[in-house]
N, C-alpha and C positions, 0 to 999 in steps of 0.2 A: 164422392168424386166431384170435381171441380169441372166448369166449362171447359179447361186445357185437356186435361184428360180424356173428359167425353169425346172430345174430340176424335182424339188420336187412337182414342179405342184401346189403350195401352194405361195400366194403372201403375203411375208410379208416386212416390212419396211426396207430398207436395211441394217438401223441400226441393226435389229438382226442379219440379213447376216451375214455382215461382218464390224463392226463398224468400223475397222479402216482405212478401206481404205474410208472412207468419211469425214476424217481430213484434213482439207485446209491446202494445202503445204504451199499456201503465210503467214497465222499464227506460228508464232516462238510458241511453248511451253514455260512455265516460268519451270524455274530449281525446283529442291525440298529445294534448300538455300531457295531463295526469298518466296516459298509456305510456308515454318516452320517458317521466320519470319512473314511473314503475319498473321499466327496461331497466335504467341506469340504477336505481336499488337494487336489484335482482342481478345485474353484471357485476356490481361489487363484491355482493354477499359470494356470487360463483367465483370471481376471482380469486378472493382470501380463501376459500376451502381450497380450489383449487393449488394456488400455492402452497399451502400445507401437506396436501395430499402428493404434489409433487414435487415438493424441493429437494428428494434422497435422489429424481431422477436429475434434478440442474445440479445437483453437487460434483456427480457422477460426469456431466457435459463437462464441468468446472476441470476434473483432475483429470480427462484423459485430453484436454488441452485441443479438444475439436480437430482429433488426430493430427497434428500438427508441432514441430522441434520448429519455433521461432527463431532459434540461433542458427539451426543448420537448414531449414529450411524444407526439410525432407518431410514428406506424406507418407504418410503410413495408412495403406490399404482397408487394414485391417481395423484399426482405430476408425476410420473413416466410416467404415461399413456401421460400428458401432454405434457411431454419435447418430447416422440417418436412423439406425432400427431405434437409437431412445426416440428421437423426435418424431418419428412415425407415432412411436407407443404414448408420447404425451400428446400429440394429436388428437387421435381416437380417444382417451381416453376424458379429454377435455368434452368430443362431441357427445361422450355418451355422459358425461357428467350431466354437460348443459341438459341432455334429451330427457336423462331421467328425471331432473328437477323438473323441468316446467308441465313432463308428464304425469308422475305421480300429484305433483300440486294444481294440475286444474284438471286431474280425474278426481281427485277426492276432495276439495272446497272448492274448485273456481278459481282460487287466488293464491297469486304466488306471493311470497314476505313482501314484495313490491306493492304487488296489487291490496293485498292485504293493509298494508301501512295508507294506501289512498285512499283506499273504501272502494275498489272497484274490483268488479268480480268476471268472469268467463262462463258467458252460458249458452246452451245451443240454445236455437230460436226460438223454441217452446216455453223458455226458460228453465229447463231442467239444466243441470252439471253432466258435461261434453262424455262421461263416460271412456274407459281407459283407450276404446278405437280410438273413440274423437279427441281425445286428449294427447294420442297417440299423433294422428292425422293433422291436427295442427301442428305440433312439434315439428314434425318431417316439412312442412308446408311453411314455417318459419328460418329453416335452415334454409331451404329452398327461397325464398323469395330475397333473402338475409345474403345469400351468396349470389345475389343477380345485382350487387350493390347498391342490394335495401331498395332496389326498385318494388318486389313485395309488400315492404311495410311502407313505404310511402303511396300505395296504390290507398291508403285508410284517405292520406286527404281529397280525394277526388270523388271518392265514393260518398253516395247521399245518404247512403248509415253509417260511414265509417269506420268499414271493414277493407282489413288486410286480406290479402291473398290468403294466408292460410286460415280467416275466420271463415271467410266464403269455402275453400276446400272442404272445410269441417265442418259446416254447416253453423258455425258459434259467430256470438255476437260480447265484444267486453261494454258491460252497462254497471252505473253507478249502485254498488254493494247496498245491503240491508241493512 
């Protein structure tokens, strides 16, 4: 038990304590260059699958003409209801793509194809691999920070380890690979 805790008479993990004083000095941090290219590696590779995975659904937007007779000008209800239910379904379906890759790849190495090609890795504080919660938990905490207009991931430059909002949620830290 640490001074904070004795304190307070309440035992909790010291990551609530004090998370940052449990960052292994001998792990370098990766800069926020190498972390935004890794993003932009990682949104490519998501993109092209993604397009593959749903081009039978843009084909389908393609012929029913975004319910809409351009000559006669007339809407069709029914069409219309059509095209929001694909876009809804490619939605979701893009969130859960993204959610699965960057979960399954930094529960089981740290490193996404991105991270991977830098040489930088995802690890909770201890340096052990964030585990499928934590792995989980940042995901959610990337979307999250991602739809506040990337105010989340821009919280890395201010911060004096250089952690986003959803490293700090998860308790991980991204530092330069083995």
């Amino acid at each position: 038990m640490n001074i904070s805790q004795e304190i307070s008479g309440v035992e909790m993990p010291s990551s609530v304590v004090d998370a940052s004083s449990n960052i292994q000095p001998e792990r370098k941090r990766a800069g926020l260059g190498a972390r935004s290219l890794a993003l932009a590696i990682d949104y490519m590779v998501l993109e092209f699958f993604l397009f593959l995975a749903l081009f039978p659904m843009k084909n389908r937007l393609s012929e029913m003409n975004f319910g809409m007779d351009l000559l006669g000008g007339a809407l069709e209800v029914e069409k219309l209801s059509g095209v929001i239910m694909l876009y809804l379904c490619m939605f979701f379906a893009t969130l859960a793509f993204w959610g699965f890759y960057f979960t399954f790849f930094h529960w089981t190495s740290g490193q996404t194809l991105g991270k991977y090609i830098l040489g930088i890795k995802v690890v909770r504080l201890d340096g052990s691999l964030p585990g499928p919660g934590g792995a989980f938990v940042r995901c959610i905490g990337f979307m999250f920070g991602l739809s506040l207009f990337g105010l989340g991931l821009l919280w890395a430059v201010f911060d004096k380890d250089g952690r986003a909002w959803h490293d700090k949620i998860a308790g991980t830290i991204v530092v330069k690979g083995d």
